[in-house]
C-alpha positions in Angstrom: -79.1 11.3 14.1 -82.8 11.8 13.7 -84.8 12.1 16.6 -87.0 8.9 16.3 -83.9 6.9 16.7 -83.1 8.2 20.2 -84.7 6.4 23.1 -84.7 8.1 26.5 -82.4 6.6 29.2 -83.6 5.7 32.6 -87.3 6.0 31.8 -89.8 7.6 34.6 -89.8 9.0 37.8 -92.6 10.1 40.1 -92.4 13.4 41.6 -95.6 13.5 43.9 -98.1 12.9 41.4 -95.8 13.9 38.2 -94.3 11.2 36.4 -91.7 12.7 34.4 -88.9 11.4 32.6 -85.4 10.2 34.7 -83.4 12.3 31.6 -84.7 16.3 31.9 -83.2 19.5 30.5 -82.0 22.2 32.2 -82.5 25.2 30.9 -80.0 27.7 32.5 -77.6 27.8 29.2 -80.1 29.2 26.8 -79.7 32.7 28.0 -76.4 35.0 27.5 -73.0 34.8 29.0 -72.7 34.2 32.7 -76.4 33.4 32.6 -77.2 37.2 31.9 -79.3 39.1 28.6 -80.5 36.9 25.4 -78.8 33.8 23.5 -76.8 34.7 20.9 -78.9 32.7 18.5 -82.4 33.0 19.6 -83.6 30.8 17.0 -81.1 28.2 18.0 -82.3 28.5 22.0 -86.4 28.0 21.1 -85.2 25.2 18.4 -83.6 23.6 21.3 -86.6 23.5 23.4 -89.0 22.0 21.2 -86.3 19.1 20.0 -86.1 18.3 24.0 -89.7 17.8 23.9 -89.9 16.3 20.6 -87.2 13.5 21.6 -89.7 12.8 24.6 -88.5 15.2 27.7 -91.2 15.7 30.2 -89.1 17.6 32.9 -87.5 20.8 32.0 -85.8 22.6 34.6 -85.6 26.6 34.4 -85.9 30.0 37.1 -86.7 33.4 36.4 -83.4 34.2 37.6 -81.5 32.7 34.5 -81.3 36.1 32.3 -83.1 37.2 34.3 -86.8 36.4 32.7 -84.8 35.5 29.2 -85.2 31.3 29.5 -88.7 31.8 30.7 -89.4 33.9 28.0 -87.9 31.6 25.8 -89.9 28.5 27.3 -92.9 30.1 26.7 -92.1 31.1 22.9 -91.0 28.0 22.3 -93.5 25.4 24.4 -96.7 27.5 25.4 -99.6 26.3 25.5 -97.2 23.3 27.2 -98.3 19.8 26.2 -100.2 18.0 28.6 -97.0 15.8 29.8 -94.6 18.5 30.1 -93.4 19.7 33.8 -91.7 22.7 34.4 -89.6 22.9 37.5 -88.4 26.4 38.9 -86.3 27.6 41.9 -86.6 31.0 43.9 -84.1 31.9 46.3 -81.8 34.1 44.6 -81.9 36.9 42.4 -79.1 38.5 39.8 -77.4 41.6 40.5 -75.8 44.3 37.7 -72.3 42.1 38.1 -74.0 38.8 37.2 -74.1 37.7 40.7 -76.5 35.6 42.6 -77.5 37.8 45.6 -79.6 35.7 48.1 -83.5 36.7 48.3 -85.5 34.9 50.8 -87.2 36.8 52.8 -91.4 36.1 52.3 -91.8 39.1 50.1 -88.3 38.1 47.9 -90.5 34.8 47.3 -93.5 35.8 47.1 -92.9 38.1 44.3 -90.2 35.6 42.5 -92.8 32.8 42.9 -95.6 35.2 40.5 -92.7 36.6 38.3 -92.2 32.7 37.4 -95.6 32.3 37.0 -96.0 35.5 35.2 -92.6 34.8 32.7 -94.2 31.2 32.1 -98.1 32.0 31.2 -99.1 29.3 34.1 -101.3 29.4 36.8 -100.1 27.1 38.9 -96.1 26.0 38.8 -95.7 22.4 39.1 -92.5 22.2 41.2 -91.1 24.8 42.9 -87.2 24.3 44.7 -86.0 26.9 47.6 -82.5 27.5 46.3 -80.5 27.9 49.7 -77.0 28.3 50.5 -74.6 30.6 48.2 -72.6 30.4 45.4 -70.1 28.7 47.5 -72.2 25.7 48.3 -74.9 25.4 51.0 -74.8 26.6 54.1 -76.0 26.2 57.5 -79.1 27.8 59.1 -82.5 27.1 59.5 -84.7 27.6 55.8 -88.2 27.5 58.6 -89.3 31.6 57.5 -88.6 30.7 53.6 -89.5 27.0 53.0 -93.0 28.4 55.5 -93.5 31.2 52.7 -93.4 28.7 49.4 -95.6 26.3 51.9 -98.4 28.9 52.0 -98.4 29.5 48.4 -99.0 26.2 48.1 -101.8 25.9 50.2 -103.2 29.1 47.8 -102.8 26.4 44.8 -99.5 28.6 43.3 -97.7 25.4 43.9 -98.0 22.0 43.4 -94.6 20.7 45.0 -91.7 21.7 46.6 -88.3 21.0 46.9 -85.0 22.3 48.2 -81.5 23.3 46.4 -78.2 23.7 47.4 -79.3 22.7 50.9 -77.9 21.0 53.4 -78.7 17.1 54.7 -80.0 19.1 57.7 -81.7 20.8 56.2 -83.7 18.9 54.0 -84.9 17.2 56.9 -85.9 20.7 58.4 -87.8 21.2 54.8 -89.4 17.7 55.4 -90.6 18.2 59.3 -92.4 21.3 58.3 -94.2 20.1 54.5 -93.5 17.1 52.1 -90.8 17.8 49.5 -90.6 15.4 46.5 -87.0 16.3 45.3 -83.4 17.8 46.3 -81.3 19.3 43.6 -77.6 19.1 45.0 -74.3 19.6 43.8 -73.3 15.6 43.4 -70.8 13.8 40.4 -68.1 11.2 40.6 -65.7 13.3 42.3 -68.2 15.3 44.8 -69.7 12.0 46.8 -70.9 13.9 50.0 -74.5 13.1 49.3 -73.9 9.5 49.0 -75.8 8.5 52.2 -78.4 11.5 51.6 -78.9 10.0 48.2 -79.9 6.6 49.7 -81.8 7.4 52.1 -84.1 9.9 49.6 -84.2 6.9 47.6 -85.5 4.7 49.7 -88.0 7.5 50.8 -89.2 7.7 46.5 -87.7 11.7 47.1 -86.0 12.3 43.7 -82.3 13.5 43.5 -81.5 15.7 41.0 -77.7 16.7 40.6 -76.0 19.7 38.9 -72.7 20.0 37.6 -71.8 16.5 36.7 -68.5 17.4 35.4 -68.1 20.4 37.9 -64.7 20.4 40.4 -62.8 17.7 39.0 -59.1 17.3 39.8 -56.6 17.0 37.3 -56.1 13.4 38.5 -59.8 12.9 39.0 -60.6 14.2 34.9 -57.8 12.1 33.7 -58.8 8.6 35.4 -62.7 9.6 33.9 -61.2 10.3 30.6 -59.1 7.6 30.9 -62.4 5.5 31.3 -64.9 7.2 28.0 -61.4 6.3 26.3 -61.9 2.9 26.9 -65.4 3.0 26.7 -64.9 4.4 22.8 -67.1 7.6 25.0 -66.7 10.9 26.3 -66.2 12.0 29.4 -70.2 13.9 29.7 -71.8 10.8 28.9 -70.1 8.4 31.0 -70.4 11.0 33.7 -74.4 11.1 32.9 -74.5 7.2 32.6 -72.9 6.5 36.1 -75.6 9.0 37.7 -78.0 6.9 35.9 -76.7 4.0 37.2 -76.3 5.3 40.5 -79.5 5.3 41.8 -83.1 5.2 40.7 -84.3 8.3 42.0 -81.4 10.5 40.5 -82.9 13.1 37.9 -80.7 14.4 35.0 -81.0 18.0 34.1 -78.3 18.4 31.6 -78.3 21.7 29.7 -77.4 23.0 26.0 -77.8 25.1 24.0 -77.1 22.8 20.9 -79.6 20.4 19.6 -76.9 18.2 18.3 -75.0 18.5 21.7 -78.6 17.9 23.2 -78.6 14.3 21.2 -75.0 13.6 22.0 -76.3 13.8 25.8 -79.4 11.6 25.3 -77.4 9.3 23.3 -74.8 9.0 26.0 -76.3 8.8 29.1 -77.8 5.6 27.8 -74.5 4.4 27.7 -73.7 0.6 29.4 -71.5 0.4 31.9 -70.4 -2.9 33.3 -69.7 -4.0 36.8 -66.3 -3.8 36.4 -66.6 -0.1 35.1 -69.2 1.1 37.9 -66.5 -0.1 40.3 -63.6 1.9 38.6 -65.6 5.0 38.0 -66.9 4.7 41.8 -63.5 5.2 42.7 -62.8 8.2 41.3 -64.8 9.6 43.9 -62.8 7.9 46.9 
């Protein structure tokens, strides 16, 4: 499929005074195993990057975590100097230990230092969208983000920062985030079968805060995977792209950050979040979740 026949599903969303496309890439999978050293097939990685923005991607989201430094590095290769359009979104919060962990760091010098390694890793002078990632690898957790989500607010205020956001937090606190500084997204853990953001998502959306979900086939059941493969059958589909095209459907303020490393597989998950779904399947699919 070349890429001039693919249109991008769900067309724009405003993030502050970003307008980037609804369907993003993230870029987490272009490094090694367990998101640690280089891609096995560098060339593959940087050809992957410039068919996302090629096919029209505007929002690619990445950290200096993921390698560490390697997708930045391989953003830059691939993108820099970044077309005019393009928005890069990062997260600070956690850093990467010798076991391929995810060791919280967000103390004010922790940020501070991750927020100029991004900058640094990216060749940019100012990031355009900057998420607190709180919580563990567990989920979120409680406890006020006030010393952290204060730190990224005064880089901000020294033009390092555009916007902010929050990840992996809390309904709490997101609403913490939002009494101390405007946030213009929240990047959650949220798919057919992990609805505890429904009400969060609505109200965001009725706010114009974006919603940006990972793991859309993460923690399925048995039961859950076979009622959603049950459906793609039907549907003549697969199981990613109807998963992609519900979240579409869901709401307008939900973001897709799907990642590859495959431009083929990249397609495939263009292709199918555009995907139609009829009342009758939105109500089937919406019970998976239930």
């Amino acid at each position: 499929m070349s890429t001039s026949s693919l249109t991008l599903p769900g067309g724009n969303w405003t993030l502050g005074d970003l307008t980037v496309t609804r369907f993003g890439y993230g870029a987490m999978q272009l490094a090694g195993p367990w998101v640690m050293g280089p891609p096995a097939d560098r060339q593959g990685a940087l050809a992957v990057l410039r068919a996302a923005v090629d096919l029209g991607i505007t929002h690619i989201d990445t950290s200096y975590a993921y390698g560490p430094r390697i997708t930045n590095e391989l953003i830059r290769e691939a993108l820099h100097p970044y077309p005019e359009a393009l928005h890069l979104v990062t997260k600070v919060g956690a850093t990467r230990d010798e076991q391929g962990g995810w060791p919280t760091a967000r103390r004010p010098e922790d940020l501070r230092r991750q927020v100029h390694d991004n900058l640094e890793s990216l060749r940019l002078d100012v990031l355009d969208l900057v998420n607190l990632r709180l919580g563990n690898a567990e989920g979120p957790q409680p406890g006020s983000l006030a010393e952290a989500f204060e730190t990224l607010v005064d880089l901000q205020q020294q033009g390092l920062i555009r916007h902010l956001g929050v990840s992996n937090a809390t309904e709490e606190q997101v609403s913490e985030a939002r009494s101390i500084a405007p946030i213009v997204c929240v990047q959650n853990m949220y798919n057919l079968a992990h609805r505890n953001d429904d009400k969060l998502v609505d109200r965001l959306a009725t706010d114009g805060v974006a919603y940006v979900p990972f793991f859309p086939l993460g923690g399925f059941s048995p039961l859950q995977s076979s009622a959603l493969s049950a459906v793609a059958a039907r549907l003549r589909s697969t199981p990613m792209s109807v998963a992609l095209a519900w979240l579409l459907h869901r709401s307008p303020n939900i973001l897709l950050i799907p990642g590859t490393s495959s431009t083929a597989h990249l397609r495939e998950n263009i292709a199918g979040a555009g995907l139609s779904l009829s009342q009758a399947d939105l109500t089937e699919l919406d019970n998976i979740g239930r």
